[in-house]
Structures are given as C-alpha cells and as structure tokens.
C-alpha positions in Angstrom: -18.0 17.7 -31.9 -20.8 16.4 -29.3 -20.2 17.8 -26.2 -19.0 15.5 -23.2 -21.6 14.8 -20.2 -20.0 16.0 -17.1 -20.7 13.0 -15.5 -18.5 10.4 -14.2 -17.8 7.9 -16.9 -17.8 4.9 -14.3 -21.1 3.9 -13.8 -21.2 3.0 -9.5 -20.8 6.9 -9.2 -22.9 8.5 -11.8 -26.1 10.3 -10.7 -28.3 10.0 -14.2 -31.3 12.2 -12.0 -28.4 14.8 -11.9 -28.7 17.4 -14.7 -25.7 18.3 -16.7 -24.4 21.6 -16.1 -25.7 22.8 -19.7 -24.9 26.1 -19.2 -21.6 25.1 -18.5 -21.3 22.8 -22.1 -22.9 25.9 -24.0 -20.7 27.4 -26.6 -22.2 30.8 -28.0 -22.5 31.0 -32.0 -21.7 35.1 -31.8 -18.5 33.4 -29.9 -17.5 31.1 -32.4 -18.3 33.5 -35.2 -15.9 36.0 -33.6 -13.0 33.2 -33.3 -13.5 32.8 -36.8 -13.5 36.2 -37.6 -10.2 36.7 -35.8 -8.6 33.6 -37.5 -9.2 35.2 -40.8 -7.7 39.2 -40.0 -5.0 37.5 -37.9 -3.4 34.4 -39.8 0.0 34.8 -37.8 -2.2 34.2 -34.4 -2.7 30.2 -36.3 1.0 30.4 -37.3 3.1 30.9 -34.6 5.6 33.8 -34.4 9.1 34.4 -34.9 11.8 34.9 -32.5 13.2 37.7 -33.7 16.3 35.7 -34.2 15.5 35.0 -38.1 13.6 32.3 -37.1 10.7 31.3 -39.5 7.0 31.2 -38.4 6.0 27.4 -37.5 3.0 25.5 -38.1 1.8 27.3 -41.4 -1.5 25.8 -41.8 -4.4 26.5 -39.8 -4.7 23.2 -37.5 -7.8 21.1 -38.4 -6.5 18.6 -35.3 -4.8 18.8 -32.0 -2.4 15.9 -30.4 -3.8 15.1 -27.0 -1.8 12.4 -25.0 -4.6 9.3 -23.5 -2.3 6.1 -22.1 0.9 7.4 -23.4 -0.6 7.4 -27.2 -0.9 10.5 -28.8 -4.0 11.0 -30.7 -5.7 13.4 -33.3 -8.2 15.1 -31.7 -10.5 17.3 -34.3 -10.6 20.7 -34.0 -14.3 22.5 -35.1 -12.4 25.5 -35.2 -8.7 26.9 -34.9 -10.2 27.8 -31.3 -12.2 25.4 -29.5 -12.9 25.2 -26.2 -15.0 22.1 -26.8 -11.6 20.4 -27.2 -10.7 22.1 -23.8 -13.7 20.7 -22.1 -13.7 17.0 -23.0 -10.1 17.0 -22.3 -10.3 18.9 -18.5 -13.5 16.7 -18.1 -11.5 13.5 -19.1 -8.4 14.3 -16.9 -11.2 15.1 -14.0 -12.3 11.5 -14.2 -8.8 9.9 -14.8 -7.0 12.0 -12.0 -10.5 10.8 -9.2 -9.9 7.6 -9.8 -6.0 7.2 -9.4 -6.3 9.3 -6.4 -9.3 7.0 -5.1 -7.2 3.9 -6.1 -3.9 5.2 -4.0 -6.0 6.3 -1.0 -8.1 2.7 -1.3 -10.9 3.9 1.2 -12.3 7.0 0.5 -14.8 7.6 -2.3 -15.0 11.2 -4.1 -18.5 12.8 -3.5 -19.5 14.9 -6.5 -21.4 18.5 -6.6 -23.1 19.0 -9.9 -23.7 22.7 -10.0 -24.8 25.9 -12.4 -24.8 29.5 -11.8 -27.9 30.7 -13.3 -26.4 32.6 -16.9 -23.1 32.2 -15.9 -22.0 28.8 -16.4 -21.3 25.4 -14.2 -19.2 22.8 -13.8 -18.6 19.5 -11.0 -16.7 19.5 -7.7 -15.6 16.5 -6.5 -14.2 16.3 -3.1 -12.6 13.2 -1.0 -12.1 13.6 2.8 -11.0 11.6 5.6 -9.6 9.2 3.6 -6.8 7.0 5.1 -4.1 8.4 2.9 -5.5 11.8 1.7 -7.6 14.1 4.7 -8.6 16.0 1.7 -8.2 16.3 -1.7 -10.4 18.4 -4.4 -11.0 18.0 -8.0 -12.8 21.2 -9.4 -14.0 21.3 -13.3 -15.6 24.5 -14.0 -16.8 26.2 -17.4 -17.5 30.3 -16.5 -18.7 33.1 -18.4 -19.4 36.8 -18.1 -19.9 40.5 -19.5 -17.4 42.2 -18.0 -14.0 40.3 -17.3 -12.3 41.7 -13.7 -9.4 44.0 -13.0 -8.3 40.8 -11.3 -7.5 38.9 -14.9 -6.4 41.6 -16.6 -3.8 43.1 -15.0 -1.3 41.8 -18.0 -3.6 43.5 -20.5 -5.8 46.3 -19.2 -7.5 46.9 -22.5 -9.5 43.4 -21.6 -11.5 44.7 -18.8 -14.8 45.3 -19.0 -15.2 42.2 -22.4 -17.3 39.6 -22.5 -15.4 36.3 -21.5 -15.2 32.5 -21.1 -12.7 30.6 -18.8 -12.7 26.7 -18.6 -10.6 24.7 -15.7 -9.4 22.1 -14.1 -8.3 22.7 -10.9 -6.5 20.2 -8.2 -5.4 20.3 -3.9 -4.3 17.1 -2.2 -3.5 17.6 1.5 -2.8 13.8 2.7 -3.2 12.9 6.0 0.4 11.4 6.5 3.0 14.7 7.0 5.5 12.8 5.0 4.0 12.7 1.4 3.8 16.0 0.6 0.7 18.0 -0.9 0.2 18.4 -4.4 -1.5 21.0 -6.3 -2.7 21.5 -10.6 -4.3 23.6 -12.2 -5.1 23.9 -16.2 -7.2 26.7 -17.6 -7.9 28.2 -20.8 -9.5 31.7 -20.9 -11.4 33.1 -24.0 -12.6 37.1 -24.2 -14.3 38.4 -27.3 -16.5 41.8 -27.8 -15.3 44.9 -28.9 -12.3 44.4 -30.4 -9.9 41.4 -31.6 -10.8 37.6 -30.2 -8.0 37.2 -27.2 -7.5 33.4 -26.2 -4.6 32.0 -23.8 -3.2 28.7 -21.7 -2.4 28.7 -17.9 -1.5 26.3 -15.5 0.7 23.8 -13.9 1.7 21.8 -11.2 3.5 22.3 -8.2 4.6 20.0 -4.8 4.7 21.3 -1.4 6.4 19.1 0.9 6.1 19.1 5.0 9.4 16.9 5.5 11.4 16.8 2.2 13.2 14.4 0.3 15.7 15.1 -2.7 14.7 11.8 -4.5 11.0 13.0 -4.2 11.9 16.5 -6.2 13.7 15.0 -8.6 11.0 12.8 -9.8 8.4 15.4 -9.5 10.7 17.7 -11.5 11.9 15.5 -14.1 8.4 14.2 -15.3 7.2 18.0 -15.7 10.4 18.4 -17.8 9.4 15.7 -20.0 6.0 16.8 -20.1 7.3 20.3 -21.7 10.0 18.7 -23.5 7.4 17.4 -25.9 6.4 20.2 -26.7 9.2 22.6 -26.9 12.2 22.1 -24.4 13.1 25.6 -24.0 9.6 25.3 -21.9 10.6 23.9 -18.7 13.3 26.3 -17.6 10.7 29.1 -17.5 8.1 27.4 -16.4 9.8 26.4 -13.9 11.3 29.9 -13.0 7.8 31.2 -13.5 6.4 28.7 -10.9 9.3 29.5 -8.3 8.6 33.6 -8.4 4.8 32.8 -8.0 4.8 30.2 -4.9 6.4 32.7 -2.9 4.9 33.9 0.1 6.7 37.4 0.3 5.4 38.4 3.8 7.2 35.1 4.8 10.6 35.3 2.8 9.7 31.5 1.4 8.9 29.4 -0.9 5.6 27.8 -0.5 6.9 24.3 -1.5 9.7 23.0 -4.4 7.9 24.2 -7.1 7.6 22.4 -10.6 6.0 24.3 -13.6 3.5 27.9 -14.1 2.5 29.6 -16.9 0.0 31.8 -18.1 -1.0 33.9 -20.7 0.0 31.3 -23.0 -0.6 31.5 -26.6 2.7 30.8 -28.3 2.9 29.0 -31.5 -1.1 29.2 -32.1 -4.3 27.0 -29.6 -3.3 23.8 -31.3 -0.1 24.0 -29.5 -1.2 25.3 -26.6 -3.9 22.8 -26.1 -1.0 19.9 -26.8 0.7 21.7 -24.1 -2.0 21.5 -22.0 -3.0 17.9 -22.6 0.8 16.9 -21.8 0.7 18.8 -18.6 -2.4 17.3 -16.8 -1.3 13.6 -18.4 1.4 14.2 -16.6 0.7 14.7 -12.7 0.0 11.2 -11.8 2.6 9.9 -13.1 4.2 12.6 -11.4 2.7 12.5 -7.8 1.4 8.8 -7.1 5.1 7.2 -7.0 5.9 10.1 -4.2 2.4 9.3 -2.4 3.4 5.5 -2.6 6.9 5.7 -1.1 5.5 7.8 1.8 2.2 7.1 3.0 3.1 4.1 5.6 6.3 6.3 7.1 5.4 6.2 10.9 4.6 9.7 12.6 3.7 11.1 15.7 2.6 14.2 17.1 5.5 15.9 16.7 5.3 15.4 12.8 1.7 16.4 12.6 2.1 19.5 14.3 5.0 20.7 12.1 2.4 19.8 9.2 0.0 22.0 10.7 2.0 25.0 10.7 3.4 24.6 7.2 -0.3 24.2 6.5 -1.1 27.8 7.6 1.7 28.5 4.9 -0.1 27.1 2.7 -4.0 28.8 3.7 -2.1 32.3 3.4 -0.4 32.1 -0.1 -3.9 31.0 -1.1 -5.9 33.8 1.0 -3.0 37.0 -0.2 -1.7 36.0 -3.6 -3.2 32.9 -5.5 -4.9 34.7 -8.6 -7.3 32.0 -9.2 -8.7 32.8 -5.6 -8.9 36.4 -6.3 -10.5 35.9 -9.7 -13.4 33.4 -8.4 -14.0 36.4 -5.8 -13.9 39.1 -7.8 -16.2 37.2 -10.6 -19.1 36.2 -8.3 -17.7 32.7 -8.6 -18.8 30.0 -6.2 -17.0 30.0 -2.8 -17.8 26.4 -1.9 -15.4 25.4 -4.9 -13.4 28.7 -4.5 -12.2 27.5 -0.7 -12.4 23.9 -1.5 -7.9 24.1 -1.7 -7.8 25.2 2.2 -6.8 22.1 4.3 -8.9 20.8 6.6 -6.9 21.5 9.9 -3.9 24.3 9.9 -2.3 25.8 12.7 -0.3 29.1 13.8 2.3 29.6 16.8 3.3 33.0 17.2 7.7 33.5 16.4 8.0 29.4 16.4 11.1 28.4 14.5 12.5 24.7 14.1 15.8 23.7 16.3 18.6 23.7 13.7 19.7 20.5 12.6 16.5 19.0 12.8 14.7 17.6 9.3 12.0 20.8 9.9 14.9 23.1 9.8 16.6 21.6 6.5 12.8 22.0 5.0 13.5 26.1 4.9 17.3 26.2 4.9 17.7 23.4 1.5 14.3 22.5 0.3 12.6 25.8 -0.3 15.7 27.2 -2.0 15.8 27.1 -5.5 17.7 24.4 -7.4 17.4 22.6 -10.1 15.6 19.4 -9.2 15.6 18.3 -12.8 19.2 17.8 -12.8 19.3 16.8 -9.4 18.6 19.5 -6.7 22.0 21.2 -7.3 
C-alpha cells in the first residue's frame, strides 16, 4: 500500500517545500515480520473470541480487507497484513483533512495553519491549529505517528508486562473551544498503539468523542449522543452502552465531584473481534463527529451573549485545563514519552479563569449546567 503524504490534499494550503514527516510514514520490516509472526502462533487474535456464553468465534478467516466508511459508503480498504498501521495512517490522515475543512467551512473566517514536524528517530506527524476565528477562538487538529524503545509506566498500567518494549502509536487527536459560550466545546481522539519485542505482538483501538457544554441544551445531547450510537451500532450495538459508561467514569474531575461535560463515547485497549474490526470501529467513530458536532455549532453560534456568559465560560474553562493537566492519559503519555509539548498543550483554551468558592445562583441556566446536565442520563434515549 503507498503510503499517504501528510499533506493537505487541497492544493491553496499545501506547502510542497515542506518535507513529509518520513519518519513518521516509516513502518519497520522487523515490525511487520513480528505481526506476522503473531498472526501465525495466535489465529484466535484474527478470529475474534467467544463470550463464554457458547458463543462461536466470529470472522474465521484472516481479513485480507477492512470496511472504512468515506461519504456514507462503505468501502474495502486492503489490508497488507492482518495488522496494519498503514491502513491507520491514511485513514487518521484522511479524517485530519476532512474534519479541517468542515470546521474551516462552519467558522467561514479563519484558516488552519499547519506545523509539519519530526522528532529525530522517533517519528512525526502535522499540527494544524485555527485561532481567533469568528466562531471557534481555538480549535486543534493533531496527527501524529510515534515510536520508541521502551513504552512508559504511563501506557501500561492495564498490562505491566509491556513496559520497557519497543512500540508504535498513531493518532488523531481533536479540541474545539469556540468563541460563543453557547455552542459547547468538542473534543476526539482516535489512536491505535502497536508494541512488539520480547514476547508476543500486542496491538489495540482507543478513542472517542465527547461534548462539554458551557450552557446546556437537552436537544444538543441528544443529537450528539444518538449519532455516536449509530456509529457503534454498526459495528456491534452492545458497543455504545459501555462506551458510553466508559467515557462518563473517565471525564470526571474527582477533585471537583463533576463531570467534565455530557459525555458521549471512550474506549481503549480495544482489540475485540480481531484489527479488521477494530479499525472499522475506528473509521465509524471519526466519520462520525461532524456529523455529530457541526448541527450543534450551527444552532448556537449567533445566540447573543454578554459578559456575564463569557465569564461563566471562563470558569468552566479552568474545568476543563485541569482534567487535562491531573488525569487526561494522553497528556501524561506525550510527557512521559518525550513527546512534543507544542502539540501536547495545543487542547488548553486560549483564555480560562478561576474565582476562589464561586458557585452559580440557583435557578439560574449556570446552575442547571451542574445540577441536570453533568449528571448522567441517557441522552441516547433522551436525557432521562
């Protein structure tokens, strides 16, 4: 499979006196070999697994394709090998490039800026970042293709035998704060880590979407929840509900007692039912979040606000800067693997704020934000 460029397909952007990351596009043949290797001492991990129900093994065959979804058609997507982050790659890269432009066409003034950038060894990737814009203040799209020696404590705290192995990741990760208080800030993220050396070939999925709002609105979770139901439905629909469980205990901001925001969908350490479906998973997921945020951003960016508004924005903004600062574990890992803080810190808003012991006046639409809105329900079936 030829590997994507990582630059921007439309042409009134793209840099050709900008090098490709190619350390970030370079799969390693002692890799592959070890994939392949794996594949052939560990059918079942090609098979998927039972349920311990009596439920037969699915998908039998090794998978020569993967479904990716592109305009609502699915397509067959070859597969070098059962494992291929290649496959990852072009799709992150594509959904990098679909997700800029939607996100310049809803904001219709600001432009994305792009960072082309390699970590000599180590890998690369492409930041894009869009600020001051009349809709979003700031909004990141981050594509990055890592590799190591010795994975972290930080990513193996699930399986502790990792630590110390050789290992890729590849990602896609996304922040929009907007600049109106009423359309609420959006965040993705899709990764797909790879660790190889002594030992067996370990692979798995993460990501997910989830929607923090400043001022909420039922119709607005709803929407947001339903289309990442549909997204997991198509895959498997005993998906969503723990995903969406998953996503509710992470975004929590313990020190606090709250939810960061209404949630939608986590997961990680995803490998169930072997990568081809996985990587569907993961195709359905990031195909999903602009059809998922841009209706909310369209029904809210021309609601009127003053002062008042903004500064409630602010403070829930410092909500947001410390979940990512004490708990996000994409944070800790870029910090603990050397990674680049530029693109590390590129999901802190632009302005945040902290009063010491403020609370809202009850009654008021900043008090129904904590006392309905961050409370779990099921949006899906309509916030009950």
């Amino acid at each position: 499979m030829a590997r994507p460029s990582l630059h921007r397909r439309d042409s009134h952007r793209e840099d050709p006196h900008v090098a490709s990351p190619s350390t970030a596009l370079r799969a390693s043949g002692a890799r592959d070999e070890a994939v392949r290797s794996d594949s052939a001492a560990h059918p079942e991990r090609s098979r998927g697994t039972s349920d311990g129900e009596g439920t037969p093994p699915q998908n039998t065959a090794r998978p020569s394709t993967a479904l990716r979804v592109s305009g609502g058609v699915l397509e067959d997507l070859p597969l070098r090998d059962p494992i291929s982050i290649e496959a990852v790659q072009e799709t992150l890269v594509r959904l990098q490039d679909e997700i800029c432009a939607g996100l310049e066409e809803e904001d219709g003034g600001a432009k994305f800026r792009e960072d082309a950038w390699e970590k000599t060894g180590d890998g690369g990737g492409r930041a894009r970042v869009l600020e001051d814009g009349p809709v979003f203040e700031k909004a990141a799209v981050l594509f990055s293709h890592l590799s190591g020696a010795d994975l972290p404590k930080s990513a193996t705290a699930s399986r502790p035998v990792m630590e110390g192995r050789p290992w890729e990741a590849i990602g896609l990760s996304l922040i929009v704060h907007p600049r109106n208080p009423y359309v609420p800030a959006a965040h993705l993220n899709l990764r797909f880590f790879l660790v190889t050396g002594d030992g067996d070939p370990v692979w798995w999925f993460g990501g997910g979407y989830d929607l923090t709002p400043v001022y909420g609105f039922e119709e607005d979770a709803i929407h947001w929840h339903q289309t990442a139901k549909r997204a997991c439905d198509d895959v498997d629909e005993l998906l969503y509900p723990r995903f969406k469980k998953a996503c509710d205990e992470y975004f929590y901001l313990k020190h606090r007692g709250e939810a960061r925001g209404v949630g939608g969908i986590f997961f990680d350490d995803f490998d169930d039912g072997g990568f081809a479906n996985g990587f569907s998973l993961l195709c359905r997921v990031g195909d999903s979040f602009l059809p998922a945020y841009r209706p909310i951003v369209a029904r809210r960016k021309a609601t009127p606000f003053g002062e008042p508004e903004r500064a409630f924005q602010l403070l829930r903004r410092g909500r947001y800067a410390e979940f990512n600062l004490a708990y996000d574990r994409g944070t800790r890992f870029g910090v603990h693997s050397g990674g680049r803080m530029e693109s590390i810190l590129a999901s802190m808003p632009p302005l945040a704020a902290w009063r010491y012991d403020w609370h809202p006046q009850p009654g008021t639409a900043e008090a129904r934000l904590t006392e309905f809105f961050l409370q779990p329900r099921d949006w899906a079936s309509g916030g009950r």
